[in-house]
C-alpha positions as CSV (number, residue, x, y, z in Angstrom):
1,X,28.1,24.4,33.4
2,X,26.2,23.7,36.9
3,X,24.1,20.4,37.4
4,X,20.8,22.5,37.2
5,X,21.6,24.1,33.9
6,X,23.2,20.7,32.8
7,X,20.0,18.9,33.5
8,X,17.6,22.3,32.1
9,X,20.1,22.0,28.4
10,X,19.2,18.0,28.6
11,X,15.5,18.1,29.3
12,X,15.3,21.1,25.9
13,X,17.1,18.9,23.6
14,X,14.9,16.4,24.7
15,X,11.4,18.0,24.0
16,X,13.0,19.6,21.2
17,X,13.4,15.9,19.6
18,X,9.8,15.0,20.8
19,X,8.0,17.8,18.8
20,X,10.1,17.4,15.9
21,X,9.5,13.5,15.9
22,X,5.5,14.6,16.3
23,X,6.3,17.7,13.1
24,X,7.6,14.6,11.4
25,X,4.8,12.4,11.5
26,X,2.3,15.0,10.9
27,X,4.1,15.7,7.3
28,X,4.3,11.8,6.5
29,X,0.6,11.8,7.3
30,X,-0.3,14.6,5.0
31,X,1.8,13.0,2.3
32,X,0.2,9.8,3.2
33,X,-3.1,11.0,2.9
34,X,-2.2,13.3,-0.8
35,X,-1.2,9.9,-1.8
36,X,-4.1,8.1,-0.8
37,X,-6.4,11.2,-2.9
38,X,-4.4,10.6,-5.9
39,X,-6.9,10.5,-9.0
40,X,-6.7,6.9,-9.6
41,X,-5.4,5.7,-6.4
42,X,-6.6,3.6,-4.1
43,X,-9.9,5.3,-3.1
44,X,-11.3,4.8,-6.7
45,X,-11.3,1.7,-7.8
46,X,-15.4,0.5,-8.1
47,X,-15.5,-2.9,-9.6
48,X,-13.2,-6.0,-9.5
49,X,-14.8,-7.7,-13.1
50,X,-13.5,-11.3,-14.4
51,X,-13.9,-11.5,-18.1
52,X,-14.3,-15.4,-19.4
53,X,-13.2,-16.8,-22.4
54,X,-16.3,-16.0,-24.4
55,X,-16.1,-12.3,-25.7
56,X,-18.3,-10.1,-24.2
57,X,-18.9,-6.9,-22.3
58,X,-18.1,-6.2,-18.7
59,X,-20.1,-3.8,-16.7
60,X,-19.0,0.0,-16.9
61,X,-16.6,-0.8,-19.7
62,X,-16.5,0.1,-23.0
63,X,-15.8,-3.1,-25.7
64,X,-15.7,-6.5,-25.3
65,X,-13.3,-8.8,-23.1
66,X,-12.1,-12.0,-23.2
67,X,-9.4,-14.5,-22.1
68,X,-7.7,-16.6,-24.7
69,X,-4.2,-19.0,-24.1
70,X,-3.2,-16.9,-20.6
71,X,-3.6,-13.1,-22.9
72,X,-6.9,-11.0,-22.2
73,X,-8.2,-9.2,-25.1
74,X,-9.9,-6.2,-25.8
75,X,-11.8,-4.7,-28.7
76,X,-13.8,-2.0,-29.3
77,X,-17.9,-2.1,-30.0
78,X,-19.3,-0.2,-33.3
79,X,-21.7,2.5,-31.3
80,X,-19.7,2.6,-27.8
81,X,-19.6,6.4,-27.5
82,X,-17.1,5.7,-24.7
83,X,-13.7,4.2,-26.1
84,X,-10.8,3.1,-24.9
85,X,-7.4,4.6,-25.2
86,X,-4.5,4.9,-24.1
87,X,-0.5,3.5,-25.8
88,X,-1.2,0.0,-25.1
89,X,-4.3,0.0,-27.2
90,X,-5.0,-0.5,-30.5
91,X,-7.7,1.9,-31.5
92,X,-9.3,-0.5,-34.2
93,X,-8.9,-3.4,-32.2
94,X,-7.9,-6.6,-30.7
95,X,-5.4,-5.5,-27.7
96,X,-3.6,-7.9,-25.9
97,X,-2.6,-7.6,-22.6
98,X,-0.1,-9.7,-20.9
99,X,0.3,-9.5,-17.3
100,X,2.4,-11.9,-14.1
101,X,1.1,-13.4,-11.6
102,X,0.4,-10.9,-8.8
103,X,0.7,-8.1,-11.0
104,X,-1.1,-5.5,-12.4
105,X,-1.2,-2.9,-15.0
106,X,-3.3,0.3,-16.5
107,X,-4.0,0.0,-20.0
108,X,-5.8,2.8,-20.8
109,X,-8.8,5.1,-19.9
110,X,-11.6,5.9,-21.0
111,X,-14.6,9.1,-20.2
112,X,-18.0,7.4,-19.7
113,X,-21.0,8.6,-21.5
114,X,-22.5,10.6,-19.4
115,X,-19.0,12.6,-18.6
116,X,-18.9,14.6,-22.3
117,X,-18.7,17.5,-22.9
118,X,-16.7,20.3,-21.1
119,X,-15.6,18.2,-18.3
120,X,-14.0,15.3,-20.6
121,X,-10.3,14.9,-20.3
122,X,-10.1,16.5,-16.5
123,X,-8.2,14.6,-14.0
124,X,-11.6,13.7,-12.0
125,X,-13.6,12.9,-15.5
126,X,-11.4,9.6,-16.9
127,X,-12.2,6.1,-15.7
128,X,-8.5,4.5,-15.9
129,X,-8.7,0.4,-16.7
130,X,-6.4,-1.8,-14.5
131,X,-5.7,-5.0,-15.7
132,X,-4.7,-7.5,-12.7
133,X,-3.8,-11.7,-12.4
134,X,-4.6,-13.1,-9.4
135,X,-4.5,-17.3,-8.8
136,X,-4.0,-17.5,-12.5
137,X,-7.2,-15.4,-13.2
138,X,-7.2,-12.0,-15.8
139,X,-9.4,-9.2,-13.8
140,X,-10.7,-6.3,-14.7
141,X,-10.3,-3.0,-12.2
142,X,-11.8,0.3,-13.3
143,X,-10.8,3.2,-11.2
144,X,-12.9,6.1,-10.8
145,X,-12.3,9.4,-9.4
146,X,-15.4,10.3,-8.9
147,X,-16.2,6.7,-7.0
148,X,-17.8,7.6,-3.7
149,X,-15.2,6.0,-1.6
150,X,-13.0,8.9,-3.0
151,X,-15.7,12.0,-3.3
152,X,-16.5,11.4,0.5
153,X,-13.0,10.4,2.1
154,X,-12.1,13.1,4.5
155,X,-9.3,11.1,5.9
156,X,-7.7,8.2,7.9
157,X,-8.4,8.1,11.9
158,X,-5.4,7.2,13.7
159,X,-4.0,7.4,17.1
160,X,-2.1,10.1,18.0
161,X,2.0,9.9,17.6
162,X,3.4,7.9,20.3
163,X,7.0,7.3,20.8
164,X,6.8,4.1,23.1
165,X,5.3,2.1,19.8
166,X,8.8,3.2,17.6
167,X,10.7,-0.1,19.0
168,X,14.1,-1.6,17.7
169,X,14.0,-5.0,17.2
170,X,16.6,-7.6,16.3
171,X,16.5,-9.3,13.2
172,X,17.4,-13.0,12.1
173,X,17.7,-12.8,7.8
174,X,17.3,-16.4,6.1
175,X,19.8,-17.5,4.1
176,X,17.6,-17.6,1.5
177,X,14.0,-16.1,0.8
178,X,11.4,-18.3,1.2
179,X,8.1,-18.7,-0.5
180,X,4.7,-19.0,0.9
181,X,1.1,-19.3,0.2
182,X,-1.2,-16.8,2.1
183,X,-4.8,-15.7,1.7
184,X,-6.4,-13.0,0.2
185,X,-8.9,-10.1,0.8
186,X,-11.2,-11.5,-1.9
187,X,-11.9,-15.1,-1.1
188,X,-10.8,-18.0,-3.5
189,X,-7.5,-16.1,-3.4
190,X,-3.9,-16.8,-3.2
191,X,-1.0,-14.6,-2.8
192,X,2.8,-16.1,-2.8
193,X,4.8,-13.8,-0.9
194,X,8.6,-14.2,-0.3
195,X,9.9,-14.1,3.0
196,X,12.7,-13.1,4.3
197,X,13.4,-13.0,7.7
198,X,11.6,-12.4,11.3
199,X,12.1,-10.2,14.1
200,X,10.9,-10.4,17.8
201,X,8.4,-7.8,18.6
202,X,8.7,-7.0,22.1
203,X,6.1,-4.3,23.6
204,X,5.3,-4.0,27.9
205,X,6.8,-7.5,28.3
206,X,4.8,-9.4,25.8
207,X,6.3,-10.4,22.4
208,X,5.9,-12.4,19.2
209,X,8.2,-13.3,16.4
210,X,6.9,-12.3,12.8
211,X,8.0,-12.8,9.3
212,X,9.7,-10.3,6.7
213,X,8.0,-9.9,3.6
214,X,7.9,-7.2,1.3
215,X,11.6,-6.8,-0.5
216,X,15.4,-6.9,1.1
217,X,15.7,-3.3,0.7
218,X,12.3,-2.5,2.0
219,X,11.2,-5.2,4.0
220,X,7.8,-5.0,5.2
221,X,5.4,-6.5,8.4
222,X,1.8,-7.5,7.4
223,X,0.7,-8.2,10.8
224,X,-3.0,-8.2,12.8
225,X,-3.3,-7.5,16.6
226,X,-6.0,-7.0,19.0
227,X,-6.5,-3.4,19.3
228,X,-10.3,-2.5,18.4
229,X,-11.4,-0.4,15.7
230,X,-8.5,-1.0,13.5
231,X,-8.6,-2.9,10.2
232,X,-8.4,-6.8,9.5
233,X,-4.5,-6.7,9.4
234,X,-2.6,-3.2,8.9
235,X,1.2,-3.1,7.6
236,X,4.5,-1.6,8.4
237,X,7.4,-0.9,6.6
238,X,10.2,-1.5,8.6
239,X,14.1,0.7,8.4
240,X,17.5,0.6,10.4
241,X,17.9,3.5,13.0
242,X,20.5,5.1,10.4
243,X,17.8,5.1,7.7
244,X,15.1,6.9,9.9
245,X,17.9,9.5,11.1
246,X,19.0,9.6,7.5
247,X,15.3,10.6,6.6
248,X,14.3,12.8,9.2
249,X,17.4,14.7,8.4
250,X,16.6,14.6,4.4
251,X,15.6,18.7,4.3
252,X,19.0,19.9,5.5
253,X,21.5,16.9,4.2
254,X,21.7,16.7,0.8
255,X,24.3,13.3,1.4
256,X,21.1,11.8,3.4
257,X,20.1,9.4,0.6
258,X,23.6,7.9,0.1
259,X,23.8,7.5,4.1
260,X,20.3,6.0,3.6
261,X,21.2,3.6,1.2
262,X,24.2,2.7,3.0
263,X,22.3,1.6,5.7
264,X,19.8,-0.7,3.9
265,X,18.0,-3.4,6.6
266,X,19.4,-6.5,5.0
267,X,23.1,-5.4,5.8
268,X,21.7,-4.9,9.7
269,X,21.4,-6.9,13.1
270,X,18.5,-4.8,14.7
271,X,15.2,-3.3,12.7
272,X,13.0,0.0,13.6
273,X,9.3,-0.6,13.8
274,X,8.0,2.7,13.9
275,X,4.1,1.5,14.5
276,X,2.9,5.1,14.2
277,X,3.5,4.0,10.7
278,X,1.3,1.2,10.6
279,X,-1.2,1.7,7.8
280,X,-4.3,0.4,6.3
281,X,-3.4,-2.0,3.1
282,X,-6.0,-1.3,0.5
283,X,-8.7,-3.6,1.3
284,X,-9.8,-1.5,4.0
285,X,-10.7,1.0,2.1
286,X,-12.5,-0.7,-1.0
287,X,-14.0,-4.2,-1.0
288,X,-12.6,-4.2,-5.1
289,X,-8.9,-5.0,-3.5
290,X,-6.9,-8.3,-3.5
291,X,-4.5,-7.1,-0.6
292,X,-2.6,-10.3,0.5
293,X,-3.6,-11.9,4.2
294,X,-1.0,-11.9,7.0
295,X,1.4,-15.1,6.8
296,X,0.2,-17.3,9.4
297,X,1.4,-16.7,13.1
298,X,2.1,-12.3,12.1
299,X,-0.2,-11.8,15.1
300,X,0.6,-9.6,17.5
301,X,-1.1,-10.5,21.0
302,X,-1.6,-7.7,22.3
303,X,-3.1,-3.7,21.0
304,X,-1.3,-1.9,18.7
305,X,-3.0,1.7,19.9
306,X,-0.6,3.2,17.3
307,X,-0.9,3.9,13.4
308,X,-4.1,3.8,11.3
309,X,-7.4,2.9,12.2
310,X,-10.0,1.1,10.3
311,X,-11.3,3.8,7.9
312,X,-14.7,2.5,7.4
């Protein structure tokens, strides 16, 4: 082969790995976006309610709710047209719900009043009931599909794909995972998050080292930075190299799972950051979320122009 077609073959294979990086992110942002439309995901949730130790009702709920020795109850009201139901829930009354710190759970659903009729039972017609504990406190979160921050989303901003902003970074794992306090969307709040490593961020000479949350096989960078019109703090999920080729080759490999898995981050010296990946945590889209704060010093000092803007 002469130099000239040499260099021509090189220069293909490489725009033919630039559009099919860009083909790539375009079908993680549709299924980032179905995700985000889901019913009862994260676009629906309309109240953040905290029931006290006296029974009583909670606005938009059906029954009364109370907190008694760390379990939150619920019972039915004689005349509620609107009931809730659902396997957790005893239909004649109390339910008790136990949940962790820093967990959450749905309990059941329920169709409002005003929803009877032929629409009850549809997918946009029940109001699910999430049961949360934050900072040792039982909350109540109904989620709505037919809450406006769902009905009128038309989708995320972001900034285009950009390969410069997929950066390899090395890692340093702790011996062991350590815990820490951090903020929360909703103030009064405390998240403890376990951390488990840091990685030096390096991007047109500037840098910053940031922590590991999330898990060992999924670890995960809650960061802010000073690009405008993005949210508070955004997050990425970080992989190894192997795991991203492993995924991007998932369609034609059927072994690309096992290679994946082979490859999992904690086993690794170095870290991809894809920050085309970097996406809104829940509180920027409804003010009803407890999304946990960056830990102290994830600030990246200069503008991500990559990932998710803010959505609102």
């Amino acid at each position: 082969m002469t130099e000239a077609l040499h260099t021509r073959a090189v220069g293909t294979a490489v725009d033919d790995a630039a559009a099919d990086a860009v083909r790539e992110h375009a079908a993680w942002r549709a299924a980032r976006e179905r995700e985000l439309r889901e019913p009862h995901g994260w676009l629906s949730p309309t109240a953040l309610l905290w029931p006290t130790a006296k029974p009583g009702r909670l606005p938009g709920l059906p029954g009364e709710w109370w907190v008694a020795d760390g379990i939150l109850y619920t019972r039915p009201v004689p005349g509620d047209t609107a009931v809730l139901a659902g396997e957790r829930v005893e239909p004649d009354g109390p339910t008790a719900v136990g949940v962790g710190e820093g967990r959450s759970r749905i309990i059941g659903t329920f169709v409002p009043e005003d929803r009877g009729g032929p629409a009850a039972g549809a997918d946009d017609a029940e109001v699910a009931v999430e049961v949360v504990v934050r900072t040792g406190r039982y909350g109540v979160r109904p989620r709505d599909p037919q809450a406006a921050t769902r009905t009128g989303f038309t989708g995320v901003p972001s900034f285009d794909y950009d390969p410069a902003w997929v950066l390899d970074a090395p890692v340093r794992w702790y011996d062991e995972p350590e815990s820490v306090a951090v903020g929360s969307a909703q103030p009064g709040l405390v998240h403890h998050v376990e951390v488990f490593g840091e990685v030096d961020v390096v991007h047109d000479g500037r840098s910053a080292t940031v922590s590991l949350t999330g898990t060992l096989t999924s670890p995960t960078i809650v960061f802010s930075d000073e690009a405008d019109g993005v949210a508070s703090w955004r997050a990425v999920v970080v992989t190894t190299s192997d795991q991203a080729d492993a995924d991007a080759d998932a369609d034609a490999d059927a072994d690309a799972d096992e290679r994946a898995d082979e490859a999992a981050p904690a086993t690794s010296d170095t870290l991809r950051l894809d920050l085309n990946r970097a996406v809104n945590l829940p509180h920027a889209f409804t003010d009803f979320s407890t999304s946990a704060a960056p830990l102290r010093g994830n600030h990246l000092p200069f503008a991500v122009t990559a990932g998710e803007k803010a959505p609102r």
